[in-house]
Structure formats: C-alpha cells, structure tokens
C-alpha positions in Angstrom: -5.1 2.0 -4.9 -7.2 0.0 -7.0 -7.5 0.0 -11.0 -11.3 1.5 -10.2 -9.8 4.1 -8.4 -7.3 5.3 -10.9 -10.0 4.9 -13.7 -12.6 7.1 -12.0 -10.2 10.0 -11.6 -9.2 9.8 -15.3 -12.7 9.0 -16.6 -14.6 11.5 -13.9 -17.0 8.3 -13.2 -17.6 7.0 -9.6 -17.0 3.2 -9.6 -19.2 1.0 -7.2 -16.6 -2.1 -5.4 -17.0 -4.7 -2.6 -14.0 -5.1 -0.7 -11.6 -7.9 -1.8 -11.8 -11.1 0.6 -9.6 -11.8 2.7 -7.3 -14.2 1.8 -4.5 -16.5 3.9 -1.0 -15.4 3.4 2.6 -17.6 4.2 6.0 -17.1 3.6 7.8 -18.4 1.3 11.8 -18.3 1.1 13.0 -15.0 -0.8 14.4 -15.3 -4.3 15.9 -12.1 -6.1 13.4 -9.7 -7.7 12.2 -9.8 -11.4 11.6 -5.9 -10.6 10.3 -3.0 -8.7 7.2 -0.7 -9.5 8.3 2.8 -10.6 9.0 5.3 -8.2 6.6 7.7 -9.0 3.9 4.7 -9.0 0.9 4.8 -5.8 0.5 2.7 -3.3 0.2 -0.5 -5.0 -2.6 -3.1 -3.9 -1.4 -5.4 -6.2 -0.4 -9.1 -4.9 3.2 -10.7 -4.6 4.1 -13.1 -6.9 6.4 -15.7 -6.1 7.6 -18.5 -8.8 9.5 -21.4 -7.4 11.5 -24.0 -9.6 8.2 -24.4 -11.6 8.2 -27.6 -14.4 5.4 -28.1 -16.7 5.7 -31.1 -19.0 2.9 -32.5 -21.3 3.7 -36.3 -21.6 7.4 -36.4 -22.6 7.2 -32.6 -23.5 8.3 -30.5 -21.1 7.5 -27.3 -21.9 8.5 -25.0 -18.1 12.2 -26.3 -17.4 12.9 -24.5 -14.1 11.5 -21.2 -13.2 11.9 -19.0 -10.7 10.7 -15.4 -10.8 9.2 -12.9 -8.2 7.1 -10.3 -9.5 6.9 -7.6 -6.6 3.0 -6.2 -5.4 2.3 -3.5 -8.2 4.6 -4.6 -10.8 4.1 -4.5 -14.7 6.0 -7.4 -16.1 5.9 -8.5 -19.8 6.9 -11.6 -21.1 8.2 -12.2 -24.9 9.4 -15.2 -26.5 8.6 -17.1 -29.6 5.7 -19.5 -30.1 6.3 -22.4 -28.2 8.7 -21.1 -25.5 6.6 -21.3 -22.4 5.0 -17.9 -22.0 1.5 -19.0 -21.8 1.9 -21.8 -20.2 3.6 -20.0 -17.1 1.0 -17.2 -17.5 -1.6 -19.8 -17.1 0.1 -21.7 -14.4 0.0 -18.6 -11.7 -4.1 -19.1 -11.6 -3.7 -23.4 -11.7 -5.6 -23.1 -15.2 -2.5 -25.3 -15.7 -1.3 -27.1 -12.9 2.1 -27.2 -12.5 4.4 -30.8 -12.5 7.0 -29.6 -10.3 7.3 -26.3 -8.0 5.2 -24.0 -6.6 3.3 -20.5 -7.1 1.9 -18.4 -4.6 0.5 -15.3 -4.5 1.0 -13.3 -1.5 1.9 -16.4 0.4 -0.6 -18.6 -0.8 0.2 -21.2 -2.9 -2.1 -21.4 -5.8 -3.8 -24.6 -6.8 -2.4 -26.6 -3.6 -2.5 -27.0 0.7 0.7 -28.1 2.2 0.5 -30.7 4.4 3.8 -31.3 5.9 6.1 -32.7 3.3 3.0 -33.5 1.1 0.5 -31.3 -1.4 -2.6 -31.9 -1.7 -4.4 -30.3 -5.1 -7.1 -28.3 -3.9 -10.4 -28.7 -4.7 -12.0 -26.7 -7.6 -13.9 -25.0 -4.9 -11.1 -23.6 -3.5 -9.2 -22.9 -6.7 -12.0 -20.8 -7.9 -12.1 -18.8 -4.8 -8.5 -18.5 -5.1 -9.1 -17.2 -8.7 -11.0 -14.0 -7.1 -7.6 -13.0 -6.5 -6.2 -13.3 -9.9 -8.2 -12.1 -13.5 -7.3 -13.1 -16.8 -7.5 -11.9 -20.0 -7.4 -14.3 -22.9 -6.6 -13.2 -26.3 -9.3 -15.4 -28.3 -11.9 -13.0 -25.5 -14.0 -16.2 -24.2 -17.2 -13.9 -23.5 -20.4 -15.8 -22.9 -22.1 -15.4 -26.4 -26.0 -15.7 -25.1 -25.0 -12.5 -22.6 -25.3 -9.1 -22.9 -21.9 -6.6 -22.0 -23.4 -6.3 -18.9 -24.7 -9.8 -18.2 -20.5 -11.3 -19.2 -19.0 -8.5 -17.0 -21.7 -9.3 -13.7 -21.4 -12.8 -13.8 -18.6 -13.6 -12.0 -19.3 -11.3 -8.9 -22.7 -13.0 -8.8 -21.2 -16.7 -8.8 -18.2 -16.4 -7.3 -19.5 -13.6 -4.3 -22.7 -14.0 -4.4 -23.4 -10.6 -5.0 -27.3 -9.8 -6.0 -27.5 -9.2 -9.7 -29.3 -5.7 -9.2 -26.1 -4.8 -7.5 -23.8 -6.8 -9.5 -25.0 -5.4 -12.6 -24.9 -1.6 -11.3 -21.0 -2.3 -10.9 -21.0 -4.2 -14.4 -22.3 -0.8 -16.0 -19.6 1.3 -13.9 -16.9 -0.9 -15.1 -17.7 -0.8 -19.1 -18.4 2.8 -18.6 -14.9 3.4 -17.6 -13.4 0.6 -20.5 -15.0 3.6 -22.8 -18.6 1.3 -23.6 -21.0 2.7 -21.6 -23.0 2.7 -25.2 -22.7 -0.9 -25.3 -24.0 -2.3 -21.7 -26.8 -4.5 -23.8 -25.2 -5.3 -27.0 -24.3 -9.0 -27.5 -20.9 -9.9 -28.1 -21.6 -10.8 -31.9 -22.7 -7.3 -32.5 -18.7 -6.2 -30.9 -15.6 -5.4 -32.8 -12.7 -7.0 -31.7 -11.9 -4.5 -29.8 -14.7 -4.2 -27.9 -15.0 -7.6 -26.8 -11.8 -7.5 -25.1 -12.7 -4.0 -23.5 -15.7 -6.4 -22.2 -13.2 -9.0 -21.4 -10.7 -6.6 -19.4 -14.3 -4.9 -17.9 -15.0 -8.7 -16.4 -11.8 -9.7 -15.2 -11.9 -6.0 -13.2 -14.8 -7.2 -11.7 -13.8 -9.1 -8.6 -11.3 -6.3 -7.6 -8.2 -8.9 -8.4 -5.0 -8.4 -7.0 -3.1 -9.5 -10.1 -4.6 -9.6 -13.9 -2.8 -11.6 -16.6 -3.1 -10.7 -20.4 -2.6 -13.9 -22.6 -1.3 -11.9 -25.8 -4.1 -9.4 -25.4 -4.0 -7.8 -28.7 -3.0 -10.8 -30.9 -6.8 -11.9 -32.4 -7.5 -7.7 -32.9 -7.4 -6.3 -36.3 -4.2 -3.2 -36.1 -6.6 -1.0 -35.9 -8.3 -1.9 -33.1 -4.9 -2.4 -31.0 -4.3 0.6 -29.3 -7.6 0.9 -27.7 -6.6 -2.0 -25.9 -3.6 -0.8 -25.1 -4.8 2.3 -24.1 -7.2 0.6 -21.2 -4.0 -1.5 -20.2 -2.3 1.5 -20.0 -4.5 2.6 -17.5 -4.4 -0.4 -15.5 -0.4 -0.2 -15.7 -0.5 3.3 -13.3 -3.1 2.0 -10.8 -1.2 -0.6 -8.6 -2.8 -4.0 -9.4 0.6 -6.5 -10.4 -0.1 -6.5 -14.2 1.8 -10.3 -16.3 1.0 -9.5 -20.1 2.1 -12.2 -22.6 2.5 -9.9 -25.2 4.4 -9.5 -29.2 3.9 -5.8 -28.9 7.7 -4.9 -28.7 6.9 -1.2 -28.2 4.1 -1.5 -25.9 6.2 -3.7 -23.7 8.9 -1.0 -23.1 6.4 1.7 -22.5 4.4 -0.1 -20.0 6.7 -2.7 -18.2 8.9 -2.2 -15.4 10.4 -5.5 -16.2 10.4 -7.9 -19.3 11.2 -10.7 -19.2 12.5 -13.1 -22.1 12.0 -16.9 -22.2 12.7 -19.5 -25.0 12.4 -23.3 -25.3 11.1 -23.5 -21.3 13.6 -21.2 -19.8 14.1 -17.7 -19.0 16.8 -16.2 -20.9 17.1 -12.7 -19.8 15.0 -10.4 -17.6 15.4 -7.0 -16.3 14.0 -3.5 -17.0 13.0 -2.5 -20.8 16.1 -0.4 -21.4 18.3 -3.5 -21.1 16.2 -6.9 -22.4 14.7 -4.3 -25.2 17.2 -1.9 -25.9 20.6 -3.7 -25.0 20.0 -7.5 -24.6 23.1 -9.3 -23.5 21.7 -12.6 -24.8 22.1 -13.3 -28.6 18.8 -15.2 -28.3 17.4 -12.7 -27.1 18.8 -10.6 -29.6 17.8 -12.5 -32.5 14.3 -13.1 -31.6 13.4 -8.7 -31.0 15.3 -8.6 -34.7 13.1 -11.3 -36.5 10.1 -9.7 -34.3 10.8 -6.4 -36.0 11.1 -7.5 -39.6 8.2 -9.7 -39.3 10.3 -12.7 -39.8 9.6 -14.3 -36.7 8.8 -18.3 -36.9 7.3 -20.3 -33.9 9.8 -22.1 -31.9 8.0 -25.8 -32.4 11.5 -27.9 -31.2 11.3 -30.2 -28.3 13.6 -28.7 -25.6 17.3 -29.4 -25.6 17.3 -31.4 -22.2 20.9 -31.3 -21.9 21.3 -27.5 -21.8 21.6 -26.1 -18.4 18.3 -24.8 -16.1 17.6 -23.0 -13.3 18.0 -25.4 -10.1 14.6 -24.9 -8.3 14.8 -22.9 -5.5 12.1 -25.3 -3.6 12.7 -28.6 -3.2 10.0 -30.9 -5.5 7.0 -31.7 -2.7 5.0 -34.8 -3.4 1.4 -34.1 -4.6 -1.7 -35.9 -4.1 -4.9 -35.1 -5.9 -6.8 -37.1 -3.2 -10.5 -35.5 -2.5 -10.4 -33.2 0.8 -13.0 -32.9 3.5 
C-alpha cells in the first residue's frame, strides 16, 4: 500500500500515481534485522534496506566507522545521536548524496551509487544515480524548495524531469499531493509567502511525488519554529501507517517512540544501541546512550565535535572492502 493510498482514505481525496519503475534487484548476504514493521501494519511497499560495513571519512576524519544495519520493507526507523555522530551522514549515504569510502548500500538488492563488476565497483554515472534516486525521497530540514516555483511547480518537477511525465499531468498529481499534506489553499503561493511549516509540507508533498519506496527525513522539524512542529509530524505520522520504509534523523525524543519501530542510537561514527523504542528510549543499556536522552531532555545537550577515538572497537564489516573505480561507463 502506498503513502497515497493511506492518505486518500484519511483525507477522502482520490490521489492520481504512475506506477513505480521497475527496478533490478540482487542479493546480498543476510545480516540481523534493525526491526520489524508492526503487526497490525498493511502490506508494506516499502524497499529493503541493507547497510554493509559502511566507512565515510572526510580527509583524515572519519566520520561512519563500520555500519551495518538492515532496515526491513515498511519499517519506521529513527536515528538519534548528538551533533557530529554520523546520523546525517549515513542518512545521506543510502541515496549516494554522500558516497560512501568503504561498504556498500542497497536497496532491495541494488546497490546504490555503484555496478559490481566482479571484484571491482564502478561509481555509476549521475544518470543512473538519479534514476536510482526515484526509488528513494528525501526530506531536508533547511526545505531546499526551488524559490522562483510555485507549490505546485516544486512538487511537479521531479516527475517531469526524472519520468518525463507531461506537466499538465504532472501538475494534476502535484495538486493531489499538497491537497492531501493539508495545502490545497496554497498550490500557487511561492515559497517566500510559506511558514516554515508549510514549506516542508511542500517539501514532503515533492519527495511523495515519484511514488519512492523509502523517504529519509534529515531532522525534519529542526529549522521549524515549536509551533509549527506538529503539523509536520502529524503528515509523518501519516506516512509512518502506510508501508513506505520511513529513516528520520530526528531530536524529537517523543516523536521517535511514537512513530518508530526501531531507534537506533549512534555516536562518534558508530552505532551504539538499537532496538525497539521501549528499550533504546525507555531502558537504554548503554550509559552513552543514557546520558545523551538525559542532556536531550534538560536541554543541555552539546554537539559531539571530537575526532573519533580510532582505537575503540567497531563493527567488523560484514562485506569485504571492493575496489572502486569512478572511471566513465559506456
């Protein structure tokens, strides 16, 4: 079931949707689950995740030390950690807007950003990473709407560009889609003339728009003023119930326990703790993990702005490290 389909029985609007493309799957080997989708949740559409001894390091900083995660089709995971722990970075990784240094991500089989070629990767083209993108919407907290377009005009572009569809038709959906974000007032406004709010209703309406099989929230609510919060929340909400695989990057402590299955908890590159709400939230087992939920609750937490301790123990990959070449592809 997709998130227009649970929408338009909440909402009472009929939601107009191209089927998704069809897109390669693989295998890759299994690795223990981050988390299952609720029982009571429907037939989920969303993509599998699959995280594999992922590295990210900016010159000498590396900032991903190790990470392996699987985030099972139709699963809500939330990830915490201080400023400076990794979060985004990994969030960003799983769509190549950060392309990994060592490991690999796939969704459904498909590793993102790359092509295997026996014991060799070859970085994809940005062709075929946008294509791959269809598969995967984002959400960015600073919004990152076109300013010289309308409501309507941000939310049909991508279909246009990315699947060519016409712009009568593309629009028509664009309309649906902030109609059931709750701005059907607002399909010509500019983004200027928004609240905060609003724009990322816009920016959630957009990244709906290609019928992705996983949408990642980058701290979703972080550049809203508190009273504008919940509305976003509320349309994530939404999302949460409808079987697309939901990643938020998120501070929201109590929004997080409501709407994950699984959270999971990462400082200095690494991933501390994971499981469902009632334990990382509730009953952490990890005084890190501890600590940080405590400072997050009497406003006292600072960014964590330390270069990694390299000699502390990580993950071993569960992939072996694949040469990469960025070479140009026929």
């Amino acid at each position: 079931m997709s998130p227009l389909s649970l929408l338009r029985r909440r909402t009472g609007h009929d939601a107009v949707g191209t089927p998704a493309p069809d897109r390669s799957a693989g295998s890759l080997t299994p690795a223990p689950s981050a988390g299952t989708p609720p029982a009571d949740a429907p037939a989920a559409r969303g993509g599998l995740i699959e995280i594999r001894g992922v590295r990210k390091s900016f010159g000498d900083l590396e900032v991903l030390r190790g990470i392996d995660l699987t985030l099972p089709p139709g699963s809500v995971t939330a990830i915490l950690g201080p400023s400076g722990s990794g979060k985004s970075t990994l969030l960003r990784s799983i769509n190549h807007l950060e392309p990994v240094t060592q490991g690999l991500i796939s969704v459904d089989g498909e590793i993102i950003g790359y092509r295997r070629d026996g014991d060799l990767l070859h970085e994809l083209h940005e062709k075929e990473v946008l294509r791959q993108r269809t598969a995967i919407g984002m959400v960015f907290q600073s919004f990152n709407l076109f300013a010289h377009m309308t409501a309507v005009q941000n939310v049909a572009e991508a279909p246009r560009r990315a699947l060519g569809v016409p712009k009568a038709a593309a629009e028509a959906r664009a309309r649906e889609l902030l109609a059931l974000v709750g701005l059907e007032d607002k399909l010509d406004v500019y983004p200027r003339q928004l609240s905060g709010g609003q724009q990322q209703r816009v920016a959630i309406a957009r990244a709906l728009a290609l019928e992705p099989k996983v949408l990642l929230f980058d701290e979703p609510t972080s550049a809203l003023d508190p009273e504008l919060v919940e509305e976003v929340l509320a349309v994530i909400r939404d999302l949460a119930r409808a079987g697309t695989t939901l990643v938020i990057v998120t501070h929201e402590i109590s929004f997080a326990r409501d709407v994950a299955d699984t959270v999971v908890f990462m400082d200095r590159g690494v991933i501390v703790e994971q499981g469902p709400p009632s334990q990382v939230i509730d009953h952490p087992s990890h005084e890190r993990t501890r600590t940080f939920l405590q400072r997050v609750r009497t406003g006292t937490e600072q960014p964590s702005t330390e270069q990694p301790d390299l000699d502390e123990p990580v993950p071993t990959p569960a992939s072996p490290a694949l040469p990469r070449s960025s070479e140009d592809q026929s």
